[in-house]
C-alpha positions in Angstrom: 13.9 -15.7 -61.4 14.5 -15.6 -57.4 13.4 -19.4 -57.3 16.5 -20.4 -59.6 19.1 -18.2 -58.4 18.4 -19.2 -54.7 17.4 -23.1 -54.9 18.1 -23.1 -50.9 15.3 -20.5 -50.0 12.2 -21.3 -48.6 9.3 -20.2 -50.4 7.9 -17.5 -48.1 11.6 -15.9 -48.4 11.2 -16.0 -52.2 7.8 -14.6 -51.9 9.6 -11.8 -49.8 12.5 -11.0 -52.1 10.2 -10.9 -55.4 8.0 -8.5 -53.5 11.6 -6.3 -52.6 12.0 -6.6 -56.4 9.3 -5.3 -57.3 8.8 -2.0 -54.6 12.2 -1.7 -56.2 11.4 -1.5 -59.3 8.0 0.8 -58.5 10.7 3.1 -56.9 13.0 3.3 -59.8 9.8 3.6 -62.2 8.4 6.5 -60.3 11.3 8.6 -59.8 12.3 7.9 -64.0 8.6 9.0 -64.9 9.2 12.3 -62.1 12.3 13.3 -64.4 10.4 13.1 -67.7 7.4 14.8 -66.3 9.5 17.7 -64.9 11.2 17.4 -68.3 8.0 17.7 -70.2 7.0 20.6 -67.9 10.1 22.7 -69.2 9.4 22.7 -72.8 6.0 23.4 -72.9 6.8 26.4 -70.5 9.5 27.3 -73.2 6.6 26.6 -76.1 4.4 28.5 -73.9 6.9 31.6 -74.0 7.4 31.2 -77.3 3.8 31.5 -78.1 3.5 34.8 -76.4 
C-alpha cells in the first residue's frame, strides 16, 4: 500500500502515486498481452501452413 510506505504524504499525493501505479501497471499489461497476441498469431499461421 502507498498509504503505509509513505505515512508523510498527503492524501491527494497518494491518490496521485496509486494512479502512477496503476497506468503503470495498464502499460506493462498491454505490452505482455501485445507479445502473446503476436505470439499466438505465429502458430496459427504455422497451423495454417500446415493445414494446406
Amino acid at each position: 500500500m502507498i498509504a503505509s510506505s509513505a505515512p508523510q504524504k498527503k492524501s491527494g499525493e497518494i491518490s496521485v502515486l496509486a494512479c502512477l501505479n496503476i497506468a503503470d501497471e495498464l502499460y506493462r499489461l498491454k505490452a505482455k498481452n501485445k507479445k502473446a497476441k503476436e505470439r499466438v498469431e505465429k502458430v496459427i499461421k504455422r497451423i495454417e501452413k500446415e493445414i494446406k
